[in-house]
N, C-alpha and C positions, 0 to 999 in steps of 0.2 A: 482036582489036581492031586497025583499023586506025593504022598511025603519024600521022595527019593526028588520028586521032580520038581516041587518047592525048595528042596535044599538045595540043590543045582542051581535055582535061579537065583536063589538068596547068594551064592559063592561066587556066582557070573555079579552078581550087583556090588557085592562086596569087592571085588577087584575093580569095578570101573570106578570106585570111590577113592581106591587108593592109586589107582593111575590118575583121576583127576587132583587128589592132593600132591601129585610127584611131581603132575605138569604145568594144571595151569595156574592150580592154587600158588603154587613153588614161585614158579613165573609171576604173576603177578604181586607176591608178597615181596619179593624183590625190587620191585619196584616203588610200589606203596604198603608200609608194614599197618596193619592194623590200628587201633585206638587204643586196645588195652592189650595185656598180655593175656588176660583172662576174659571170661564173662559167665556173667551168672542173673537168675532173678532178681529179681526185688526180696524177696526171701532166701537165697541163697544157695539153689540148685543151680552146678554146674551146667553152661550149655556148648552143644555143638556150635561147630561152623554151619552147619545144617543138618535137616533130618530128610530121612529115605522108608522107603517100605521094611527097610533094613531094622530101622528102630519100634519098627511095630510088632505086639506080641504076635505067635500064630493062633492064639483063639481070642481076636480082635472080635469077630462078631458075636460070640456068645457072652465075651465084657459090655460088649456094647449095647445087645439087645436092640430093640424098636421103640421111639418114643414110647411112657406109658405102658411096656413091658418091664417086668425085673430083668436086669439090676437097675432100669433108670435111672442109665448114663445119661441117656440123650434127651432126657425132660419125665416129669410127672405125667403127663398127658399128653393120649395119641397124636391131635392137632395144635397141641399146644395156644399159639397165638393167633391162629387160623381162625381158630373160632373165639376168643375172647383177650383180648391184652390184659398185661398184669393189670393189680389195680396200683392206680398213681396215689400214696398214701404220703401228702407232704404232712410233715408233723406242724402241732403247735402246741402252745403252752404259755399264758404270761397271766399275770394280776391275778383277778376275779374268775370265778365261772363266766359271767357273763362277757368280761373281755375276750376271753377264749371263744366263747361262743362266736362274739360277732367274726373274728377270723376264720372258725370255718365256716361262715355261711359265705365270705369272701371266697376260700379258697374251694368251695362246692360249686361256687357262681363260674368261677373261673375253668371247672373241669374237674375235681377232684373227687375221685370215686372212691375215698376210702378217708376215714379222719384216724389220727395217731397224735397223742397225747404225752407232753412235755408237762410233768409234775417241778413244784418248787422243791426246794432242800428241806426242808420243814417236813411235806407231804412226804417224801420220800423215804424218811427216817423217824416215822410218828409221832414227830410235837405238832401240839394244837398251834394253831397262826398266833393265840396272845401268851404262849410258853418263852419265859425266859429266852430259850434257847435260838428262838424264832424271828428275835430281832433284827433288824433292816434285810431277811430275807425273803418276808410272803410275798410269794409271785415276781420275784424280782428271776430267777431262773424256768418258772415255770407255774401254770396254773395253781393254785391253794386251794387246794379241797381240805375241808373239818369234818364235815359234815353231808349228809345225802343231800339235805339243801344246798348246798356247792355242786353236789353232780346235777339235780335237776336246772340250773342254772346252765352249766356246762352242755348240758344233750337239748337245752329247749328249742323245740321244731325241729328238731330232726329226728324223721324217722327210725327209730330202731332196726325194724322188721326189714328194713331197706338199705339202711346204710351199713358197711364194715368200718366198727369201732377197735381199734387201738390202744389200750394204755398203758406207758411207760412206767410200769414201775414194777419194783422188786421186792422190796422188806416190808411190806405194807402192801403187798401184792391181793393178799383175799382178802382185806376190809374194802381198797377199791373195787373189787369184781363186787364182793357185799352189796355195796351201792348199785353199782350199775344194774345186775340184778332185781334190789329193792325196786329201781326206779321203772324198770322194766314192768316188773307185777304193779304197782302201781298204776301204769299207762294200760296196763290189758293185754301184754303183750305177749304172744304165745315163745318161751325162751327157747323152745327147738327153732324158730326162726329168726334168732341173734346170731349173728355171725361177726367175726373179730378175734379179738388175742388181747388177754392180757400179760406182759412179758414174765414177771413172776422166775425166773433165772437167778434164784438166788446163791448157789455156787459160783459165778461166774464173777460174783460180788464179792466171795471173800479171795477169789483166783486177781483179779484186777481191778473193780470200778470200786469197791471197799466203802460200800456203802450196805451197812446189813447192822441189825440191833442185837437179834437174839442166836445163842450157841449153834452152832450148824444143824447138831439134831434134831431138835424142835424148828429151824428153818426149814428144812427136807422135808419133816413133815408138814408144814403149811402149804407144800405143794403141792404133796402128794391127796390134802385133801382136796383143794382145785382142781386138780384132773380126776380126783372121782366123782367129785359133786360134778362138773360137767359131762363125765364118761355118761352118768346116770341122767341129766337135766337138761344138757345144752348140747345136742346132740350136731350141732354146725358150729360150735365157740371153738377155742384153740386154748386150750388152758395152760398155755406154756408159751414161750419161742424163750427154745434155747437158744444161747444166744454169746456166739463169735465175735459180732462188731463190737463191743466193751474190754474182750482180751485181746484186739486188734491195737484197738483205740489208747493202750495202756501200753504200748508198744511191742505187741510181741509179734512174730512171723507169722505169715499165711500160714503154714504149714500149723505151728501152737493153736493156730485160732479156729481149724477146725478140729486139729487132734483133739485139744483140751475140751473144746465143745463136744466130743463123742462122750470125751468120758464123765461130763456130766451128766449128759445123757444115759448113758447105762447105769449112772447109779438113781436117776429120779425113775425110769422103769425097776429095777429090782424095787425099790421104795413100794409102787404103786403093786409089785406085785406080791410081796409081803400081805397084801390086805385081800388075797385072793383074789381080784381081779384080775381077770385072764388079758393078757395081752391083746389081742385084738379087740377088747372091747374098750378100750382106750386110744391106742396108738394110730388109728386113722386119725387123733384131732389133734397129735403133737405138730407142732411146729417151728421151726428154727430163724434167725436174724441174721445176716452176714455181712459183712462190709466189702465194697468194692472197692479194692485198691487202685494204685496206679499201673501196674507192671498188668497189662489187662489181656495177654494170651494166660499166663498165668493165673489169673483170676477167674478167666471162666473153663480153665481146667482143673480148679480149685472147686470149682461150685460141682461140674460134673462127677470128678471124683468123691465130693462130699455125698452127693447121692446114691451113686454103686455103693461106700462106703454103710451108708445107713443100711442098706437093703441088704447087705449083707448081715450086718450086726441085730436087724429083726429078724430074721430068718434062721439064722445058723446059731446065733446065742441065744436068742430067746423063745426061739418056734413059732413063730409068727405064723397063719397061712393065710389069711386075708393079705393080698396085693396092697389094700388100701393101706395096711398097717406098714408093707416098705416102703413108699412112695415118701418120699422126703421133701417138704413143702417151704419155701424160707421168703421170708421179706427180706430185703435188701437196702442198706443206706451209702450213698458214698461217702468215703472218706474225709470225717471233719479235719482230721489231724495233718490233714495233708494242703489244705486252708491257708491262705498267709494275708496277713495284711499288705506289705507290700503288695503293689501295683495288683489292689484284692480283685477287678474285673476280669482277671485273668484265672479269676478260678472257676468263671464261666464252662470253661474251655477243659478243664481238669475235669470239674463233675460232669461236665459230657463226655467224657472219655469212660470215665470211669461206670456213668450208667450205663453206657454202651457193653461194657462186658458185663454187665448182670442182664443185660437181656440176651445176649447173647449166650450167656451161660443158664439163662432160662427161670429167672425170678419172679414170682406169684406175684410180687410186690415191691414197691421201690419207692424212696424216699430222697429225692433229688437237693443237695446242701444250697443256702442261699449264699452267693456271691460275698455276702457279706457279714458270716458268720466266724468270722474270726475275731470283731467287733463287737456284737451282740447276739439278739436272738435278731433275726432276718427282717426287715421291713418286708410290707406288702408286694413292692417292687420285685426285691429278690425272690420270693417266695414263685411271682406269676412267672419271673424267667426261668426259675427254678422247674416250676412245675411245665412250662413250655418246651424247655429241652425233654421232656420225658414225653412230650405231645409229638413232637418235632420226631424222635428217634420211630415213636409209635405208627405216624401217620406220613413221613417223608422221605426216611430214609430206606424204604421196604426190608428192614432188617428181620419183618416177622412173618416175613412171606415164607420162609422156609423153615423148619423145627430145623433147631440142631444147626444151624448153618456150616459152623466147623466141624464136625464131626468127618471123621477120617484126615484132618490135616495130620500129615505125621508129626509136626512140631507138638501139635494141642494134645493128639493123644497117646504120645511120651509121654510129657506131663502130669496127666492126667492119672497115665499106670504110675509114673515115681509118685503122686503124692498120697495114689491108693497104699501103694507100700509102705512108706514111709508113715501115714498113718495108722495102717494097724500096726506099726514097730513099736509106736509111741503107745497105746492102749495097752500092747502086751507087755509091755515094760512099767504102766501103771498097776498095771493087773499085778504083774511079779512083785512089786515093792510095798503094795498091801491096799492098794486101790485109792479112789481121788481125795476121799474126807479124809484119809491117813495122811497123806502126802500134800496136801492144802494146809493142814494143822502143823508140818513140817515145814513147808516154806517151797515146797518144790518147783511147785506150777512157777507160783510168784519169783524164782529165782530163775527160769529158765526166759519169764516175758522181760524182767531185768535186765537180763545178758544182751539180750539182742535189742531192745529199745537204746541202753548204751553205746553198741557196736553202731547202730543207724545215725545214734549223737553225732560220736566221732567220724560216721563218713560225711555227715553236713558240714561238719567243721573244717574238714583237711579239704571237702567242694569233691570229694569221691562221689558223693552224690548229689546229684547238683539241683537244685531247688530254685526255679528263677524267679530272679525279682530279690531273691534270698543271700546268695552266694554266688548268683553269676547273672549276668544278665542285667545289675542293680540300677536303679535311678536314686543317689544321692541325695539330690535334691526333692524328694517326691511330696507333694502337700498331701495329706489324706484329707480330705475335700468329699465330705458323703456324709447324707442322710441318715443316722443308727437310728433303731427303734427307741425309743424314751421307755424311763422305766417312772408310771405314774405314782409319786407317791402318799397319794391317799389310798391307790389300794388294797396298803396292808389293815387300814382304818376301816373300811368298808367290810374287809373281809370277818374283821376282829368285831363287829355291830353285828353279823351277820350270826357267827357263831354262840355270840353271850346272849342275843335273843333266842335262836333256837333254845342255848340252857334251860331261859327263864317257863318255855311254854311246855317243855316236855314230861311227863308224867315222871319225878326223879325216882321213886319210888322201882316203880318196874323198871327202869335201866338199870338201877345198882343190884336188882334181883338177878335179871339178865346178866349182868357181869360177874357175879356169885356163880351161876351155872357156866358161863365161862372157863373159869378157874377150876371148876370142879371137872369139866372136860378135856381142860388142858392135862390133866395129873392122869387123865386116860389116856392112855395112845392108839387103842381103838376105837377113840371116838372122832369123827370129823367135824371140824370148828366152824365148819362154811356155814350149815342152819342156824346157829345159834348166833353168828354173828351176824347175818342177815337181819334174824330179829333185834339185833340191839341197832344196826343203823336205821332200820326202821322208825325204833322207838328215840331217833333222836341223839345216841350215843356217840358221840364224838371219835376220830382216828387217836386221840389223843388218852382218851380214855381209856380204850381195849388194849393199844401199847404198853401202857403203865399198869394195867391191869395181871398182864402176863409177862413182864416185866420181872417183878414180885415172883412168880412161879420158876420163871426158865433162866432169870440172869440175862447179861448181858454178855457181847462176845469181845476179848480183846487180842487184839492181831499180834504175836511174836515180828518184830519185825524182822526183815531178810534184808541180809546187808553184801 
């Protein structure tokens, strides 16, 4: 078609738009006026009355590409789900290793093709399980690792080489890869054939989930040596998932929760590439986490745009030319924060919605919330329903018989271009202001997820947004009448037996040597911490040790607060 005779049609369509709002829109508003004066997302793009070919750009199909081409708009790979469904990764985490354990061998029995891992406050933040600091909470929020004898408890009988492992944590992110690793050589296991993530996102930590021990610089760097120790080692691990759903969860916009997540991103690639390693010999194994909200066209024109978005930013900033290196890969969890106790079965019904647009928006991975996690961490119960609707979307409602299903709706891919624009506005605007550690240290990020977690307060409160069970819809009388998981308390006693024995049998000598070389590595910043800490969980070194140990060198970090 010629361009004279595209704009012709485009002017014929634009007039029957506004003959239709003259006539019958007119006409019928007159009679029944609308709901609101406005409308807009869940994040806060205005919208039509509808959308037309009118609102699509004219080079739709070079944004769009073919599944599995750049810019992978429309999925990472050609067949997508044709040929392999995401993997169903419900998380877990409580007490013991061995508690945890026996729950994924539940949730493997039941279907689950991938394990992800819920750490305690303790593990999370590096005190040992018998540290002052550590009281009434080992394993009370999530599995207590000390020691590699906690992970081999944690992984016992399950395959390595087979299974895709998971583990949630951040500031304390390469003493637990350390382990898994250890545990891996140990078992024989070849670690080009590990496959998993460990999340390791520790910007995102001091942007919203504010969970981090040491000054930002030295956190950057513990990243950056994870992705090169596996660029080099672990040639199928994911030494990262940057990671959106925690600056979501912290209240901020769809929109912040992938802007902010880019520009983590680009500063842990300049990081990794500081060390000479060239870009493509890492960025095929980066990985990302994203939250599925509720406003769910939105959402999976959120995910879409987040991957044009990457493939552009490996390619055009950093010179990418391996394809593998754009291809933008993410796990997915829905939405805890959106969770209520009131009448909590009904959030059945929410997290199917909400997983529903991650696969529709094309998720490697997904992590279905339990019915009754606004209460505790999920009974078994929740967990098999949980994991069910991700079986149920997977195997009945043929939502994966086609890649891309939306793809061309004009409504989805408007969207989809506003939230590409609008995200590189935000990066270029971090870029101009002196980039994300500057303006983290300033309060930026963190005053912008502020503004709008408040704005979302206030529209629960005035019922602008309406939340049922919550502010409309309410049952006054309602008993909460349900099973919560128990939280066992012997085993922080078990775990703390567990630990003081390892002490007693471990060669103390070579660990405090080990942790002298440590120190002496850390004061390098060409040197990477991953071998050397390998060897000290090897030798029995405790998460509580090597914290405290470098500790002493880097300081710790404290947040300005933003008011």
């Amino acid at each position: 078609m010629s361009t004279s005779s595209a704009t012709a049609d485009r002017q014929a369509l634009l007039e029957e738009i506004q003959s239709w709002e003259d006539h019958e829109v007119a006409a019928f508003l007159a009679r029944q006026k609308e709901k609101k004066a406005t409308f807009h997302t869940f994040g806060g793009l205005p919208l039509k009355r509808t959308y037309t070919a009118a609102d699509l750009r004219p080079d739709l199909q070079d944004a769009l590409g073919l599944p599995g081409r750049y810019p992978f708009t429309r999925g990472p790979y050609p067949t997508m789900y044709r040929s392999r469904n995401w993997t169903m990764r419900q998380i877990a985490g409580f007490g013991t290793g061995e508690d945890t354990n026996q729950r994924f061998k539940y949730l493997i029995a039941q279907g689950q093709t991938g394990l992800s891992t819920d750490f305690d406050m303790p593990t999370l933040m590096g005190y040992d399980s018998d540290h002052p600091m550590s009281e009434g909470e080992v394993g009370r929020e999530g599995v207590a690792i000390d020691t590699m004898a906690d992970m081999e408890a944690l992984l016992a009988d399950i395959d390595l080489e087979k299974i895709s492992v998971s583990l949630t944590i951040n500031p304390t992110a390469w003493i637990l890869l350390a382990m898994y690793i250890a545990l891996a050589r140990k078992r024989g296991c070849d670690l080009n054939k590990l496959s998993g993530t460990v999340q390791a996102d520790i910007l995102k930590e001091y942007m919203a989930q504010k969970e981090f021990i040491f000054p930002i610089a030295p956190s950057v760097r513990l990243v950056r040596d994870c992705i090169t120790y596996c660029a080099t080692h672990m040639k199928r691990y994911n030494p990262i998932n940057v990671s959106g759903y925690h600056i979501s969860e912290a209240g901020s916009s769809p929109l912040h929760e992938v802007a902010f997540t880019m520009c983590n991103l680009i500063t842990y690639v300049e990081e990794v590439r500081k060390t000479g390693m060239d870009v493509d010999a890492f960025a095929p194994r980066l990985a990302f986490f994203f939250v599925a909200q509720a406003d769910l066209f939105e959402e999976v024109a959120k995910f879409r745009a987040a991957r044009r978005v990457y493939a552009r930013i490996m390619r055009e900033r950093f010179g990418a030319r391996n394809p593998e290196s754009m291809r933008l890969r993410f796990h997915c969890q829905t939405a805890a924060a959106t969770l209520t106790k009131p009448q909590h079965k009904i959030n059945i019904v929410r997290t199917a919605l909400q997983a529903l647009s991650a696969v529709l928006g094309g998720a490697q991975s997904l992590h279905t919330n339990g019915m009754d996690e606004a209460f505790s961490i999920p009974t078994e119960e929740a967990m098999k329903i949980a994991l069910r609707t991700q079986q149920i979307l997977a195997e009945e409602a043929h939502v994966t018989e086609v890649v891309d299903p939306l793809g061309g709706s004009f409504y989805v891919e408007h969207l989809t271009d506003e939230y590409e624009r609008r995200i590189f506005e935000i990066i270029d605007e971090v870029d101009r202001l002196g980039g994300t550690v500057k303006l983290i240290e300033e309060g930026w990020f963190q005053r912008h997820i502020a503004d709008f977690a408040y704005e979302q307060a206030l529209n629960k409160q005035s019922g602008d947004k309406p939340v049922i069970g919550v502010n409309c819809y309410r049952e006054p009388d309602e008993v909460f009448d349900l099973h919560t998981h128990p939280y066992d308390p012997s085993s922080a006693q078990r775990q703390i037996d567990r630990l003081q024995r390892v002490r007693r049998e471990r060669d103390e000598a070579h660990v405090q040597a080990l942790l002298d070389r440590l120190v002496e590595q850390a004061q390098d910043e060409s040197q990477n911490l991953m071998p050397v800490t390998i060897e000290l969980v090897e030798a029995g070194a405790s998460m509580g040790d090597i914290v405290e140990r470098l500790k002493v060198v880097w300081g710790t970090y404290r947040e300005v607060p933003v008011f």
